[in-house]
C-alpha positions in Angstrom: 76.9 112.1 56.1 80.5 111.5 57.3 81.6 110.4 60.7 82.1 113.6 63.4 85.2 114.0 65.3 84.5 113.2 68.9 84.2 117.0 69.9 83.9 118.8 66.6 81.0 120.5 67.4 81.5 122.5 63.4 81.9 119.0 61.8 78.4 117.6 64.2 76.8 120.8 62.3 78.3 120.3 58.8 77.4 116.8 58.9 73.9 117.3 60.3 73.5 119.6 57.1 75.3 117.3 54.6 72.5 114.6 55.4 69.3 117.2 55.4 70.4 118.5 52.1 71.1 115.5 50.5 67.9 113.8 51.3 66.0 117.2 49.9 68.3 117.8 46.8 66.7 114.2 45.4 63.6 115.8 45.4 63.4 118.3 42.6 63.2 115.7 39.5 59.6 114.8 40.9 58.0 117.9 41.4 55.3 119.3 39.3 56.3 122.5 37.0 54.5 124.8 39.4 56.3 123.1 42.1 53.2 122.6 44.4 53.1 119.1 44.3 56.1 116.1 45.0 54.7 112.8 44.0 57.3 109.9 44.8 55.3 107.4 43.7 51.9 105.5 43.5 50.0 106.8 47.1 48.0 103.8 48.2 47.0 106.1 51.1 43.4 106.9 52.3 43.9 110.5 51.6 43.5 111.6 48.3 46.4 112.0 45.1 46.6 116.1 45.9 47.0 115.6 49.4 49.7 113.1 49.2 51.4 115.3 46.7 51.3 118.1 49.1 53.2 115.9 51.8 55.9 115.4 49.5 56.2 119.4 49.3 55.6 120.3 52.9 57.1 117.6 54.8 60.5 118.3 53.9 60.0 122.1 55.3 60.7 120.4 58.7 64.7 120.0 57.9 64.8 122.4 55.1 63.6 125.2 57.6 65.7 124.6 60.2 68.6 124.9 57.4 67.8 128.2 56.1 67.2 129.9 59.9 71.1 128.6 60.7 72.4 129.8 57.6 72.5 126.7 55.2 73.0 126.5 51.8 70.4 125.1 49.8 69.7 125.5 45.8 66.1 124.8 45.7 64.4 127.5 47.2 62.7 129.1 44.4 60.9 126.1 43.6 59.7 125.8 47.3 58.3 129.9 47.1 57.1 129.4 43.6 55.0 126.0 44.8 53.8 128.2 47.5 52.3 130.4 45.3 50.7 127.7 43.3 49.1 125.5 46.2 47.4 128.0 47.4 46.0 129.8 44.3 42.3 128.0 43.3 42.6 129.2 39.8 46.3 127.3 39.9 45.8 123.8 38.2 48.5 122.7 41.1 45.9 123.7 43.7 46.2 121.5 46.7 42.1 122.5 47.8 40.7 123.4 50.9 40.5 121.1 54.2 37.4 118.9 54.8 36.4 117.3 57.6 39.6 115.6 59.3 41.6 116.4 56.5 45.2 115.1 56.0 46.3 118.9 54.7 45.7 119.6 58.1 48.9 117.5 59.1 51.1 119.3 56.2 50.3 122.8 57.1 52.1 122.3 59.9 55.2 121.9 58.2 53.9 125.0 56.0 53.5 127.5 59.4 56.8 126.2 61.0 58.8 126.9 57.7 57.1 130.6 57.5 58.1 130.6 61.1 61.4 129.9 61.1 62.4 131.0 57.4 60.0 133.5 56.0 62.8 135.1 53.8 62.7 131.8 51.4 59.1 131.1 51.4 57.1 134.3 52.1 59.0 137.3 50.8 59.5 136.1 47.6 55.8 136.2 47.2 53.9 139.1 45.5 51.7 140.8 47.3 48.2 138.6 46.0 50.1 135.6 46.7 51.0 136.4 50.1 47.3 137.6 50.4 46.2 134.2 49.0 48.9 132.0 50.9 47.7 133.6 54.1 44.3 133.1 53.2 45.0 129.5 52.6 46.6 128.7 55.7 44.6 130.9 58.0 41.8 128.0 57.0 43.0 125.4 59.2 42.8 127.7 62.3 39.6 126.2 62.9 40.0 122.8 61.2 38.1 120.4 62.1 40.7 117.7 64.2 41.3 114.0 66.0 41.0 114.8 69.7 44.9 114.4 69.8 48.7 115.8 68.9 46.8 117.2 65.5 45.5 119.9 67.9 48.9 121.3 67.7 48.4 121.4 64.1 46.7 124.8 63.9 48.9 125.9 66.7 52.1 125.6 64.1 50.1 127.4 61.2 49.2 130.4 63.6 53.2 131.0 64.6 54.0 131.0 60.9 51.0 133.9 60.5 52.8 135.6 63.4 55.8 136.1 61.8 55.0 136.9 58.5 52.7 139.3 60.1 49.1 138.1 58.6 46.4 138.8 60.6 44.6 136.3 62.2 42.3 134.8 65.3 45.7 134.0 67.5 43.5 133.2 70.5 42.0 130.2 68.8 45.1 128.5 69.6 45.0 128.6 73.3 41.9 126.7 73.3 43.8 124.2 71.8 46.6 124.2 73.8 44.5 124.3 76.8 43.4 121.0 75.4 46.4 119.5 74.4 47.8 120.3 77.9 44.5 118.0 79.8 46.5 115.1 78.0 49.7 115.5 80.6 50.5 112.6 82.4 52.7 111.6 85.4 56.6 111.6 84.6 56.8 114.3 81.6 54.6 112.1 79.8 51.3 112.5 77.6 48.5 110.3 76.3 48.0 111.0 72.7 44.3 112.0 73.9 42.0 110.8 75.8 43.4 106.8 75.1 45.6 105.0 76.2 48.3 105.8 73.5 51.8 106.3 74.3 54.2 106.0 71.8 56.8 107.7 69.9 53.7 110.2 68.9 54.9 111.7 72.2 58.3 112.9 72.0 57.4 113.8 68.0 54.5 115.3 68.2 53.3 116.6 71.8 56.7 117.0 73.0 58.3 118.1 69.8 55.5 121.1 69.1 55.0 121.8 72.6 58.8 122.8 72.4 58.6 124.8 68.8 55.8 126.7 70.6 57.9 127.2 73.9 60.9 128.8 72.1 58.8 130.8 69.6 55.9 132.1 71.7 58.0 131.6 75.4 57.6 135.7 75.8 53.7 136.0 74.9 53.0 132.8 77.0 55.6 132.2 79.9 54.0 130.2 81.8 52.5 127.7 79.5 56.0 127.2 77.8 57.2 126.8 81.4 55.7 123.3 81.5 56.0 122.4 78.0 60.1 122.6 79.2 59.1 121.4 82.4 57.4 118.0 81.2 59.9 117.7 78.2 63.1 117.9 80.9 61.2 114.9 82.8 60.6 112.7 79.8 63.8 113.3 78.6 65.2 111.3 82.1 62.9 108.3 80.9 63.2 108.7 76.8 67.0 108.3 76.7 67.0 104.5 78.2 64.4 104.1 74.4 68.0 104.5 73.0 70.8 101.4 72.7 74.3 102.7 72.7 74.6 102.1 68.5 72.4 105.2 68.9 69.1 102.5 67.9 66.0 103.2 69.0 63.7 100.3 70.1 61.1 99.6 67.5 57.4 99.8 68.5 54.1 101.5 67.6 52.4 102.9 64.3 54.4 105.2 61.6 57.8 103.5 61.9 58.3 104.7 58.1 59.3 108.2 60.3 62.3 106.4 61.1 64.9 109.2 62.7 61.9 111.2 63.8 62.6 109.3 67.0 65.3 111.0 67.7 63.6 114.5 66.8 62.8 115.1 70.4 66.4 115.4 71.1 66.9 118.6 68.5 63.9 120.3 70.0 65.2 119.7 73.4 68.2 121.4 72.6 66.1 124.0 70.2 64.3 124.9 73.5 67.2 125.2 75.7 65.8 122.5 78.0 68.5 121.7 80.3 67.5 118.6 82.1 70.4 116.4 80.6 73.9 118.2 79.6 74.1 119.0 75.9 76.6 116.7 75.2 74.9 114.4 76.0 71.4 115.4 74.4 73.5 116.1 71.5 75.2 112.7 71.6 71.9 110.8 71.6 70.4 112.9 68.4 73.9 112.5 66.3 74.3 108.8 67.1 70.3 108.0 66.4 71.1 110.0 62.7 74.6 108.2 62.0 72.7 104.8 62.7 69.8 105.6 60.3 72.6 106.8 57.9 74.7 103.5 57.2 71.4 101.7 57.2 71.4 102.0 53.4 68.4 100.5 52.5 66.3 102.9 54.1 67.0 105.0 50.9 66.4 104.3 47.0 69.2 104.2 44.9 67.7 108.0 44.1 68.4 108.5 47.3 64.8 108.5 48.3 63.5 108.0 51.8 61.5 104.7 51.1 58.3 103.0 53.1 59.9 100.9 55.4 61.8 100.9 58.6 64.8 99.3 58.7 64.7 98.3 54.2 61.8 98.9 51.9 59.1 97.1 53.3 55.3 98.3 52.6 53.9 96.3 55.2 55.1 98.7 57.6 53.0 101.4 56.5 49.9 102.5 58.1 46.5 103.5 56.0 47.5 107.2 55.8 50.9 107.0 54.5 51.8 107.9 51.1 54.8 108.0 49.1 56.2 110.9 50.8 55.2 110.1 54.1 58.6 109.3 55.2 59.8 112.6 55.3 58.8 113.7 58.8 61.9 112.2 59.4 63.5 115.6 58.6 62.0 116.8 62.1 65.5 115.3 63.2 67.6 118.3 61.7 65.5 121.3 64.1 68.8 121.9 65.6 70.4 123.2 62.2 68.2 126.7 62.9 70.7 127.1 65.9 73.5 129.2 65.6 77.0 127.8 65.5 77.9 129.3 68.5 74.9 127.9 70.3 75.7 125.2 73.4 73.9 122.4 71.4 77.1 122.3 68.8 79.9 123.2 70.7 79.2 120.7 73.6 81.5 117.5 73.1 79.3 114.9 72.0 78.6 112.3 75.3 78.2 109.2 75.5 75.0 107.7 77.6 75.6 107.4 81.3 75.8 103.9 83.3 71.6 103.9 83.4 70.0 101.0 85.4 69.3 97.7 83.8 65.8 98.2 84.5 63.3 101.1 84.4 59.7 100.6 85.0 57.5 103.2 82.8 53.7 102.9 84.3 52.7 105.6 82.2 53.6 104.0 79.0 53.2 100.3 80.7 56.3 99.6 79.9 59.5 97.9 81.2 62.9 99.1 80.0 65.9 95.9 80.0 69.2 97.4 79.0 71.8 95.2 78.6 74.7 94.7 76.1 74.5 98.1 75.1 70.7 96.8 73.1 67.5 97.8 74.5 64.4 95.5 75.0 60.8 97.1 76.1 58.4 95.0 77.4 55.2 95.7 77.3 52.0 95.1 78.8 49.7 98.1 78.9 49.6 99.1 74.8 47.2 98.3 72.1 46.1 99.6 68.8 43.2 97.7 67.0 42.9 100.3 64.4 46.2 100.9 62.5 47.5 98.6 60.3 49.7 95.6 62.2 48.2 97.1 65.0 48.7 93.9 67.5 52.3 93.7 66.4 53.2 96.6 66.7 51.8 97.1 70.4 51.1 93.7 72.0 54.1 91.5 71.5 55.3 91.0 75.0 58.4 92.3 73.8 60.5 95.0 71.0 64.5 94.7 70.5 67.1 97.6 69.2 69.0 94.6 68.1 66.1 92.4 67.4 62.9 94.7 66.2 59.6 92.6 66.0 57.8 90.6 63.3 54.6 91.5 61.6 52.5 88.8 59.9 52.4 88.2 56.2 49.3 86.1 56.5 47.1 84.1 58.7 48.4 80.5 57.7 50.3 78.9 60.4 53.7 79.8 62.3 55.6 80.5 59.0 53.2 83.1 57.9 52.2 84.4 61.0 56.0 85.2 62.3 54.8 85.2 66.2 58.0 86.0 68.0 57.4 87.8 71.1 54.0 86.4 71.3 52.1 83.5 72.9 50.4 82.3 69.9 47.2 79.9 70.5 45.0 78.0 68.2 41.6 76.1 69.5 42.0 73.8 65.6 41.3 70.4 65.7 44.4 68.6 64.4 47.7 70.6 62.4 47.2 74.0 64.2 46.7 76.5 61.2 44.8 79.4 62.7 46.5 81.7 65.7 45.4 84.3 67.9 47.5 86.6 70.2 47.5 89.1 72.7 45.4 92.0 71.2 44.2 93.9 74.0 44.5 94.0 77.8 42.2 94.1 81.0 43.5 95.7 83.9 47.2 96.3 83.1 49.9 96.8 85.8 53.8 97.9 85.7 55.5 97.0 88.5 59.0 98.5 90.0 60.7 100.8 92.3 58.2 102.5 93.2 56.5 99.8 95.5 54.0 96.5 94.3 51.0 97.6 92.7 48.0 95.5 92.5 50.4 92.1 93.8 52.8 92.3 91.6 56.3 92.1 93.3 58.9 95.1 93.1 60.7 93.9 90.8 60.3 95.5 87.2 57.3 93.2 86.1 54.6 94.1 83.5 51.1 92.0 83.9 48.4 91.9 81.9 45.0 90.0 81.0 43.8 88.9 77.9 41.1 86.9 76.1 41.4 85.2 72.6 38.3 83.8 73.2 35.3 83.9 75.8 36.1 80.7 77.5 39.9 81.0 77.6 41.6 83.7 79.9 45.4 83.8 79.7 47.7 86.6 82.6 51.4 86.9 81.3 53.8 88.3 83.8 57.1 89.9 81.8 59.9 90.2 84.1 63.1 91.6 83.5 66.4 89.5 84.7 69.4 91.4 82.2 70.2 90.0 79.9 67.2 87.9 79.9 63.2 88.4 80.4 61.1 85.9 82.1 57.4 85.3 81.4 54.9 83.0 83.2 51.6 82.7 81.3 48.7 81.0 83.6 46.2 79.7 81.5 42.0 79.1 82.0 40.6 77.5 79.2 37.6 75.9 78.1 38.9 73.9 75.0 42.2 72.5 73.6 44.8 74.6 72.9 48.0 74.5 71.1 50.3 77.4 71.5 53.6 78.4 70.2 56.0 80.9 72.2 58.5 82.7 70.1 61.5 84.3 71.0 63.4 87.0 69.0 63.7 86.9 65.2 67.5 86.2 64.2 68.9 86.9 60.9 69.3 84.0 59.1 71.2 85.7 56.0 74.3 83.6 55.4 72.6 81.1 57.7 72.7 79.9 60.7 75.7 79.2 63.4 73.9 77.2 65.5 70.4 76.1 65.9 68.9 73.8 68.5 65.6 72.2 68.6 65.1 69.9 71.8 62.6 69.4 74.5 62.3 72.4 76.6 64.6 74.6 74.6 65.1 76.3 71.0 67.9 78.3 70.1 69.2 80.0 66.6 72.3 82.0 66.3 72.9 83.9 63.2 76.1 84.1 60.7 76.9 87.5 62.9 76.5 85.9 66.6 73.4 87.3 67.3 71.9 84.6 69.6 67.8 84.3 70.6 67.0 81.2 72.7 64.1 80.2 74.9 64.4 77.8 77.7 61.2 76.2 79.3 61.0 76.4 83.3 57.8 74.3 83.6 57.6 71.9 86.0 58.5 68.9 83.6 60.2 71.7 80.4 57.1 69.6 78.5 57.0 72.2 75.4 59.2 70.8 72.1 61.5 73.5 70.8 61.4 74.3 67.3 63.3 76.8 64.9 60.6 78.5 62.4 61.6 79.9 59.5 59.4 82.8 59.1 58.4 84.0 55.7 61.0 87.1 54.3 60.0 90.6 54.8 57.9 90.3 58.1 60.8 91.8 60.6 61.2 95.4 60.5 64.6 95.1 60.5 65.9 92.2 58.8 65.0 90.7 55.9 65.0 86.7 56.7 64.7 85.4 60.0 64.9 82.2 62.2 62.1 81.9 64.9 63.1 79.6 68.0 59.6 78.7 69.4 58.7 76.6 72.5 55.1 74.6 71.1 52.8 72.5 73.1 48.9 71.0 73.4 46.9 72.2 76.5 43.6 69.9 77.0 41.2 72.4 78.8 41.6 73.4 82.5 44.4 75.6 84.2 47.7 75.5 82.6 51.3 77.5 83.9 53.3 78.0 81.5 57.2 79.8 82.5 60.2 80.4 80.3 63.5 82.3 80.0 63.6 84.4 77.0 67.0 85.6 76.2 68.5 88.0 72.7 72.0 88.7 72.7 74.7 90.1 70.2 77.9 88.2 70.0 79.7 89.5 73.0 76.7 88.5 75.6 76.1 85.2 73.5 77.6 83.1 76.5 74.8 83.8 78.8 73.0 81.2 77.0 75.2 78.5 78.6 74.6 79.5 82.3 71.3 79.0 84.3 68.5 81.7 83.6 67.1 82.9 86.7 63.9 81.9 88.1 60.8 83.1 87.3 58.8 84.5 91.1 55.0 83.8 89.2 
């Protein structure tokens, strides 16, 4: 994937295709001779070997499609139609079965309606007529599969455009029920919960958002109204989404199925695939082209087979949830839905923009979140999140804070601060003696985000998050996260009925090539990597009684790089109320002399 001139809206398009086809020409060596099944390696997945096979077929269908409806070259189609055929034949050994229960081949027939949808001429014509009979057959099962109460109700939705086009007969009112469902999940602000819960992550803007879209721009005509507010909603997220984005074109870090990588920037393709006009297209185009060059010099995202690998920012299975397999990684290709536009289309011969000045701070209540832009990084801090089911779920949701520059940590075991990687966290530990055993923020009672809107629940107008939580019965802890560019501020009063100890952490720095600076005093901890990427805390107690200290978590726990140094603030409550305050502050190089001038005060 080269580097695009600064207007070439051709060379944006070329290179956009460049990247889609070279991440599906490394496919071919690992299919199966009837082509039905990809297998990328050894699924560890809770789904079965077949479906996980079938995800390494269908899930590159969300770029590949998108290719053939603009008029892309790619040399693989006959193994694509002829796996087709094979899938969905039961007397074919490369059968991938029929959906039980919450099934995962419910997710990948998705990718299978949206690719008869958008390129029937590769996939469906070249069918005979008993194996379009069979494929529609097949596909038509999941119209009534049984599904999460959540973005997999879209699912079926996708299958039944794909039916439309190729012209299969089916139920198509079964999929306004659905939609009808998926639309009680709207929230304030463009927003959605990923059902009934209190979910709000990037399943948002690539699943509800990014189908609801698809859906407005293939079915807009047979359902105006409804694909009105699927624009509607998507035009006010997008106001919000973009601050998600640092000016490298990063996206912050945070929630379950990272190993999607540059699906994060998907929403921006369908945004433009939709002709949603909330943001100018350079701009929307911008956002999506940056977010893919990013991913693209990250090299170790990719196998020397050129392989999407599980991992976010290098290979790095502790990243994965339970359902991902070997092939997961490929929704990423939900990125390249622009390539089904036509040259000509405003989406590639916009100049690419750069982000407006945006605000330092933007309070989110629907997501719970506060955005802090500064440096051209983003940080999110959040307060109102939790996941207690996916794997890494408190780390990935409950840290008090998530960095372009910095990402997060998740723990490789349970053994003390080197193991547990706790930056971003107030870790505590009720052990008598050398504190072993941590606890952190998991869930939280009675969240609040606070800004320009007004004070909600006491919190001051001034971009705070607050939230309540209980590592144990006796011992409550509220945080307040406060944002104060380039820094954050967090006050922590604690109720306890035993001893405590508790470690703070900052921000991970890498520590490849070591360090440039590191400082371990009373009230203060500080590491600066080879690069000049600075994290520091300062204690603002009364008396700055916490020791700093510089942990040196184990390798592989952040997302993004390999080896870190953890500045850390630690100190011993006896039981009774305890304040805790500090200035947290992450920096690149050029904001690295913020460090030297007085944080401001924390108001809790």
């Amino acid at each position: 994937m080269t580097s695009a001139a600064p207007g070439g809206g051709t060379t944006a398009r070329e290179e956009m295709r460049a990247y889609a086809t070279g991440l599906a020409d490394a496919l071919p060596p690992y299919a199966s001779q009837g082509g039905a099944r990809i297998r990328l390696g050894v699924n560890i997945a809770h789904h079965d070997d077949t479906a996980a096979d079938l995800e390494g077929y269908a899930r590159p269908l969300w770029g590949l499609a998108p290719l053939a409806a603009g008029g892309g070259d790619f040399a693989h189609w006959d193994l694509w139609a002829r796996g087709l055929a094979a899938g969905t034949d039961p007397a074919h050994p490369e059968y991938w079965g029929a959906p039980e229960g919450i099934d995962q081949r419910t997710v990948e027939s998705a990718a299978l309606g949206f690719a008869l949808a958008l390129a029937p001429d590769k996939l469906w014509d070249p069918l005979s007529g008993e194996q379009k009979d069979r494929a529609g057959a097949w596909l038509a099962r999941f119209l009534d599969a049984r599904t999460p109460e959540n973005n997999w109700n879209f699912f079926p939705v996708m299958v039944s455009l794909g039916l439309d086009r190729v012209g299969y007969a089916h139920d198509r009112e079964a999929r306004h029920a659905r939609l009808d469902r998926l639309e009680t999940y709207a929230l304030a602000d463009g927003w959605y919960s990923d059902g009934p819960t209190e979910q709000r992550d990037y399943y948002i803007p690539w699943a509800m958002h990014f189908y609801g879209l698809i859906y407005a721009a293939l079915a807009g005509d047979e359902d105006p109204r409804r694909s009105a507010r699927f624009r509607q909603r998507a035009g006010e997220f997008a106001l919000g989404f973009r601050h998600w984005f640092a000016d490298d074109g990063s996206a912050v870090p945070y929630g379950r199925s990272l190993i999607y990588r540059f699906a994060q920037g998907s929403f921006w393709g369908a945004l433009g695939y939709a002709d949603v006009d909330a943001l100018p297209a350079g701009e929307v185009k911008g956002l999506l082209m940056r977010h893919l060059r990013w991913w693209r010099d990250r090299s170790a995202s990719t196998s020397p087979e050129g392989l999407l690998t599980i991992g976010y920012g290098y290979p790095q299975p502790a990243v994965a949830e339970q359902y991902n397999g070997p092939a997961s990684p490929y929704w990423a290709m939900k990125a390249f839905l622009p390539l089904a536009l036509p040259e000509s289309h405003r989406f590639w011969t916009a100049r690419e923009q750069p982000l407006p000045d945006l605000p330092d701070t933007l309070v989110q209540p629907p997501a719970g979140a506060v955005l802090l832009r500064s440096g051209g990084d983003v940080t999110l801090l959040s307060g109102r999140q939790h996941n207690t089911w996916a794997r890494g779920g408190p780390a990935k949701y409950a840290k008090f804070a998530y960095s372009t520059r910095f990402g997060f940590s998740l723990p490789a075991g349970e053994l003390g601060l080197v193991h547990g990687a706790y930056d971003s966290v107030l870790a505590v530990s009720d052990d008598e003696g050398e504190p072993v055993h941590f606890r952190v923020r998991e869930t939280c009672e009675d969240p609040a985000a606070s800004g320009a809107d007004g004070a909600k629940e006491g919190i001051e107008d001034d971009g705070t998050v607050r939230s309540t939580w209980r590592p144990w019965a006796d011992v409550e802890i509220t945080t307040w996260l406060s944002a104060a560019a380039p820094w954050h501020l967090r006050t922590h009063r604690i109720r306890t009925g035993r001893a405590l100890h508790t470690a703070e952490g900052g921000f991970a720095v890498d520590r490849e090539g070591g360090l440039g600076a590191r400082e371990e005093d009373a009230g203060r901890a500080l590491a600066v990597g080879a690069g000049g990427d600075l994290s520091g805390l300062l204690d603002l107690g009364p008396d700055a009684a916490r020791q700093g200290r510089v942990i040196e978590a184990l390798p592989g726990t952040n997302v993004l790089a390999r080896r870190t140094a953890l500045p850390t603030l630690l100190a011993h409550l006896p039981p009774g109320e305890h304040w805790l305050r500090c200035a947290v502050l992450g920096a690149g190089p050029a904001e690295a002399a913020a460090w030297q001038a007085a944080p401001p005060e924390p108001q809790y």
